[in-house]
C-alpha positions in Angstrom: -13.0 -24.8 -21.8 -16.8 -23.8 -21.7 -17.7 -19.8 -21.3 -18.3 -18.3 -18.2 -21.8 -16.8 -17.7 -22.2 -13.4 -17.0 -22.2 -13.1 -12.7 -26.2 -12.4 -11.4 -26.0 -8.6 -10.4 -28.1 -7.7 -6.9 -31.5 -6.2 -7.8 -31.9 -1.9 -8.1 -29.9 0.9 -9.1 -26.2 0.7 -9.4 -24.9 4.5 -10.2 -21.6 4.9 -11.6 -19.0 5.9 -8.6 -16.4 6.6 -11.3 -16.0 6.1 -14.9 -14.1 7.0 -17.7 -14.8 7.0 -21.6 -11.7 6.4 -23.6 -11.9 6.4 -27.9 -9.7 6.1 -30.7 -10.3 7.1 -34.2 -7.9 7.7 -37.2 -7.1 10.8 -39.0 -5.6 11.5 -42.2 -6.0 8.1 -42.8 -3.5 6.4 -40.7 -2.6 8.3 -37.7 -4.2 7.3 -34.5 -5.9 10.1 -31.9 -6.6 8.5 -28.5 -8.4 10.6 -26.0 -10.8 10.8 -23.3 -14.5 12.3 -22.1 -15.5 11.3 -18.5 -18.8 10.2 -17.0 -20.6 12.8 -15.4 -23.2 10.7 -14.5 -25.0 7.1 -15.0 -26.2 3.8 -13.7 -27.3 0.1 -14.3 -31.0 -0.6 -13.1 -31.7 -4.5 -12.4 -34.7 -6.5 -11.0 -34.8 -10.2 -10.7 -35.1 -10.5 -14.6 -31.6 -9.2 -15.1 -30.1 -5.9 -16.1 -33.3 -3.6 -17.8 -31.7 -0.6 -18.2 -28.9 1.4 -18.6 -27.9 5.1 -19.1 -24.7 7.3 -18.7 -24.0 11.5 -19.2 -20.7 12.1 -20.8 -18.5 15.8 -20.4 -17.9 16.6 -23.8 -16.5 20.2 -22.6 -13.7 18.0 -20.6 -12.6 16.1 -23.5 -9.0 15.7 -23.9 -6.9 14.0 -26.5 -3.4 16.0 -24.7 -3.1 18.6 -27.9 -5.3 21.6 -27.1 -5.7 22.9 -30.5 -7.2 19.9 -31.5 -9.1 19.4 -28.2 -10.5 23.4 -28.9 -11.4 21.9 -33.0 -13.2 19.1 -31.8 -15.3 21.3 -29.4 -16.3 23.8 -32.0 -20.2 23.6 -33.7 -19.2 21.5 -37.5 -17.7 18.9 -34.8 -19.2 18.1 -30.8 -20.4 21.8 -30.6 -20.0 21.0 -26.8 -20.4 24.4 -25.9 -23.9 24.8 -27.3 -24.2 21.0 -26.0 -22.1 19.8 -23.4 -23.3 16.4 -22.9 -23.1 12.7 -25.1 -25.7 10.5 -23.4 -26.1 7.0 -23.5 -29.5 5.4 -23.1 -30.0 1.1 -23.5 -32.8 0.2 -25.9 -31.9 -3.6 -25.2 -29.5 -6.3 -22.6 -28.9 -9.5 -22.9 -26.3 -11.8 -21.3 -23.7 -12.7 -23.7 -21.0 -15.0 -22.6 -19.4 -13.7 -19.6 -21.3 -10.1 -19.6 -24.0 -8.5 -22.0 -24.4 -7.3 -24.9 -25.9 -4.2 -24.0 -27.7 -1.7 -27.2 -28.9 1.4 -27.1 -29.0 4.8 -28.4 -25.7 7.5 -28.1 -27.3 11.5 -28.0 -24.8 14.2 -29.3 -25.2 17.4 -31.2 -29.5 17.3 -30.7 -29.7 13.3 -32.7 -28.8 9.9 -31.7 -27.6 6.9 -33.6 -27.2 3.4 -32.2 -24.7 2.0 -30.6 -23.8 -1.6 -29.1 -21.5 -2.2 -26.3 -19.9 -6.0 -25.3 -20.0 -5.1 -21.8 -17.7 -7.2 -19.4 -17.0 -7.6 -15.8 -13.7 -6.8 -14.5 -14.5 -7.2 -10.5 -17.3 -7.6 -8.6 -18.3 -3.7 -8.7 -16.0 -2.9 -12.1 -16.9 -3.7 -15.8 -15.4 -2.6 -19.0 -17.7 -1.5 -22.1 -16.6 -1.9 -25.6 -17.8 -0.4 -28.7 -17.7 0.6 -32.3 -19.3 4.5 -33.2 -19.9 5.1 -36.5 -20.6 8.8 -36.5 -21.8 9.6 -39.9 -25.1 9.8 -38.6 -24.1 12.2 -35.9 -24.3 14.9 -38.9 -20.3 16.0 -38.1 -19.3 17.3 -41.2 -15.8 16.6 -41.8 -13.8 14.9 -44.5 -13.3 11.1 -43.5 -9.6 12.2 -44.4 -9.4 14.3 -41.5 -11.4 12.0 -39.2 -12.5 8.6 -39.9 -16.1 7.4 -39.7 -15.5 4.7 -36.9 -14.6 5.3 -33.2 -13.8 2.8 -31.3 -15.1 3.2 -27.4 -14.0 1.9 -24.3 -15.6 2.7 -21.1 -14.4 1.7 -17.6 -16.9 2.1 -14.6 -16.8 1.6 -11.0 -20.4 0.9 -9.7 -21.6 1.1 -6.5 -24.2 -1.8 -5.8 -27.5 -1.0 -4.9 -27.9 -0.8 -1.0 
């Protein structure tokens, strides 16, 4: 069976109708914490070339992970310091078509820094795509034990766009 291509998006600004950003990372060395930050904000620019750029604005003050002590921890300045910084942006450096989407890199903002990031970016529907990622946030400057928190999150984001008109 040969790979699909990723589908040719129309030309202009898609914005993000809806999305969600889920993650997982361990703590204490085996347990798993799922939760999730939405998408205030973001969008897919495309010309005849192909996608050139893409950006999103994340809620960090609506994270949940369903235990509100921990949610109120992960909020506070050592971790997201969402208060003092409510968003995590996303800005592409780089898209390319990889098999049946892109592979899109870029650069994820939190706390007043950035580190990079790559997301396998895949289309669900026609106006629906899944991104898929790795963090590794000890460049972030979060200064917790890796016993407590592990160094990698993973990242899954699921978008409805709305096509350019």
């Amino acid at each position: 069976m040969s790979p699909r291509t990723a589908p040719a998006l129309r030309a202009g600004t898609w914005t993000v109708r809806t999305a969600t950003a889920s993650f997982e990372v361990r703590n204490f060395g085996f347990n798993r914490v799922r939760g999730t930050i939405p998408v205030r904000a973001g969008g897919v620019e495309v010309t005849g070339g192909g996608v050139t750029a893409v950006h999103a604005r994340l809620d960090l003050g609506a994270l949940t992970t369903e235990n509100p002590r921990r949610d109120a921890d992960l909020r506070k300045p050592n971790l997201l310091d969402s208060r003092a910084r409510p968003d995590l942006t996303f800005t592409a450096t780089g898209v390319r078509r990889r098999d049946n989407g892109w592979e899109v890199t870029g650069d994820l903002g939190l706390r007043g820094t950035s580190c990079p990031l790559t997301l396998t970016v895949e289309p669900l529907t026609a106006t629906r795509v899944r991104a898929t990622g790795t963090l590794d946030r000890a460049p972030l400057g979060m200064r917790v034990p890796r016993a407590l928190i592990g160094r990698y999150v993973r990242i899954d984001v699921e978008a409805d766009l709305e096509p350019p008109s």
